[in-house]
C-alpha positions in Angstrom: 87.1 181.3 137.3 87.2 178.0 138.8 90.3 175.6 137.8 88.9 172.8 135.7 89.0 170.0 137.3 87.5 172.2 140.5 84.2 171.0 141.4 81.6 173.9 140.0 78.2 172.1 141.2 76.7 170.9 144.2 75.1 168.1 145.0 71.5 168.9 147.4 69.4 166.0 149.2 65.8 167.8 150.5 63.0 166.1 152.3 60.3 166.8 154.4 59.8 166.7 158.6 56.9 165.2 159.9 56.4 162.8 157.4 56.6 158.9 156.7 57.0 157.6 154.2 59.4 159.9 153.7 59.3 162.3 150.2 62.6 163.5 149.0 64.2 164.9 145.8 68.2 165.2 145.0 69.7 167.7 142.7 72.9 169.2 141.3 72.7 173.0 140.9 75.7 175.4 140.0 77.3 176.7 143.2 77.3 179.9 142.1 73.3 179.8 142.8 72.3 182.6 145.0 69.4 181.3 147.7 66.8 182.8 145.4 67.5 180.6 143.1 67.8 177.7 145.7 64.3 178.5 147.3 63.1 178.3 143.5 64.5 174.7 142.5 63.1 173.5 145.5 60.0 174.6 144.5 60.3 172.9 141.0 61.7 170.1 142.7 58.9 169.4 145.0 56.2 170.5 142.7 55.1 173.6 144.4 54.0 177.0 142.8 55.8 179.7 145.2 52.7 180.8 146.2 53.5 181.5 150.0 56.6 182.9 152.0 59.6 180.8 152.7 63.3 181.1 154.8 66.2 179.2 155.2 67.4 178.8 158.6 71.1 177.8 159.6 73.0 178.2 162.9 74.4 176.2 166.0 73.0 173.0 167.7 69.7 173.3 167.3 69.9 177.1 167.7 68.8 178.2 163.9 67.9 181.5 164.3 70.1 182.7 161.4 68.1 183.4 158.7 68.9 183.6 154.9 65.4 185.1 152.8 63.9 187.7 151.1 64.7 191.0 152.6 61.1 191.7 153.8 62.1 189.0 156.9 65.0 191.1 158.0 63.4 192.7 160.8 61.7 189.2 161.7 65.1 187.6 162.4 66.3 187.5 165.7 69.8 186.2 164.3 71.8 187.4 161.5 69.9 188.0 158.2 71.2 187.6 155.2 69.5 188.5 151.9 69.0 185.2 149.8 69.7 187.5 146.3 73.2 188.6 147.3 74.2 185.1 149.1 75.8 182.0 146.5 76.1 178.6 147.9 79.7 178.8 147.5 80.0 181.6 149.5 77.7 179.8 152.4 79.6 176.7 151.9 82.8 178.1 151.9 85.6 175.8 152.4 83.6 173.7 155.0 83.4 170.0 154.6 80.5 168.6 153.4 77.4 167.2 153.9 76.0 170.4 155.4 72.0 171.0 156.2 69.9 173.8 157.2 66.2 174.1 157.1 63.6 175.6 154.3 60.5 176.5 155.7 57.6 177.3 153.4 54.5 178.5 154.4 54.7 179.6 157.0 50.8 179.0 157.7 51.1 175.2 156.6 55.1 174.7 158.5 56.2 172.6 155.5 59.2 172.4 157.6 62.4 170.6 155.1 65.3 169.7 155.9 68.3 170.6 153.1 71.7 168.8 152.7 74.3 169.8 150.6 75.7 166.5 149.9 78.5 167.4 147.7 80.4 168.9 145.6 80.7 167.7 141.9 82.0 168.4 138.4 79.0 169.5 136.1 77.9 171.6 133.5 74.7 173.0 133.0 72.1 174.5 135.8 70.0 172.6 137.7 69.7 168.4 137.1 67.5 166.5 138.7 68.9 163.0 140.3 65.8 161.4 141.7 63.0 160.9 144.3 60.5 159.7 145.7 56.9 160.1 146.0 54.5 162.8 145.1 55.0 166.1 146.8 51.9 166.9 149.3 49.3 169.5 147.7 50.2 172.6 148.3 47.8 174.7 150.9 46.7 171.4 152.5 47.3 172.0 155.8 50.9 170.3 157.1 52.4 167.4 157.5 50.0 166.7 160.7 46.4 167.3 157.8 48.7 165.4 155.1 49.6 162.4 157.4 45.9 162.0 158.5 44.5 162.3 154.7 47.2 159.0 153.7 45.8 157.0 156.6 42.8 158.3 155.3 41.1 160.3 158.2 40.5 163.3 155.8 40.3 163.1 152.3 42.3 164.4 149.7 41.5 167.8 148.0 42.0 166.4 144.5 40.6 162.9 144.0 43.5 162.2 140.8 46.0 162.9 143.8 48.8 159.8 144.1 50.9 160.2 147.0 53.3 157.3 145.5 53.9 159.4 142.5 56.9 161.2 141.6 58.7 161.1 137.9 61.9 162.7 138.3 61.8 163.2 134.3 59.1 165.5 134.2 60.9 168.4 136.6 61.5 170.9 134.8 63.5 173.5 136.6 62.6 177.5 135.8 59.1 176.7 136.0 58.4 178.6 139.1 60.5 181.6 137.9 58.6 181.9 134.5 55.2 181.8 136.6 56.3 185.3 138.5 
């Protein structure tokens, strides 16, 4: 049991590549959050429905090929695998000082390629809290960032016509969505 005046959340900045202007979302989440769980506040976070496979990829340099997933990608990975149910943030933080990042890929058809930081850590109670963010997360199954920057400078249009790209009320996240939809 941590001390009490140990930090017991952490504080996570995501946004995604390829895009401009840029859409991000921060968070605090318990760091005893395995990457399941992770994967899943990101998904509530950015709006998405978990409908398509995802990864979180680590390593050094630019070398990520260290993979952290479900265990179906274990025999995809040409680095070490590790299976996002039996992995906590503190245990992949560790002592190490932070801010750390990795990547989240999600759908793997689309590349919705994001980068994660774990800013900090922080006293907290609770699970996750969302901080803030900007702009509407791109509909999901659109095709990229590439389809998504060409539909905001208007060279295709959107899928759904009510669609703001501007949009983005951090009040109305409302983590465990994406768990009670499974």
């Amino acid at each position: 049991m941590p001390k009490p005046d140990s930090p017991t959340h952490a504080v996570v900045k995501v946004f995604l590549y390829g895009i401009q202007p840029q859409i991000w979302r921060r968070f605090s989440l318990p760091l005893d959050t395995n990457f399941c769980l992770l994967h899943d506040a990101i998904q509530d976070a950015m709006g998405w429905a978990n409908k398509r496979p995802h990864e979180f990829r680590h390593g050094k340099g630019k070398r990520l090929v260290d993979v952290i997933g479900p265990v179906g990608l274990a025999d995809q990975t040409p680095g070490e695998f590790r299976d996002e149910l039996a992995l906590t943030i503190a245990d992949y933080l560790g002592r190490k000082t932070l801010p750390m990042r990795m990547l989240y890929r999600y759908d793997f058809a689309d590349e919705w390629i994001h980068e994660v930081v774990f800013e900090q850590r922080v006293i907290a109670t609770g699970g996750p809290t969302m901080i803030d963010g900007e702009r509407a997360c791109p509909p999901e199954d659109f095709g990229g960032s590439f389809a998504y920057m060409q539909a905001l400078h208007g060279d295709l249009e959107w899928d759904d016509r009510k669609y703001d790209p501007e949009e983005f009320h951090a009040a109305k996240v409302v983590f465990g969505a994406v768990r009670r939809r499974r």
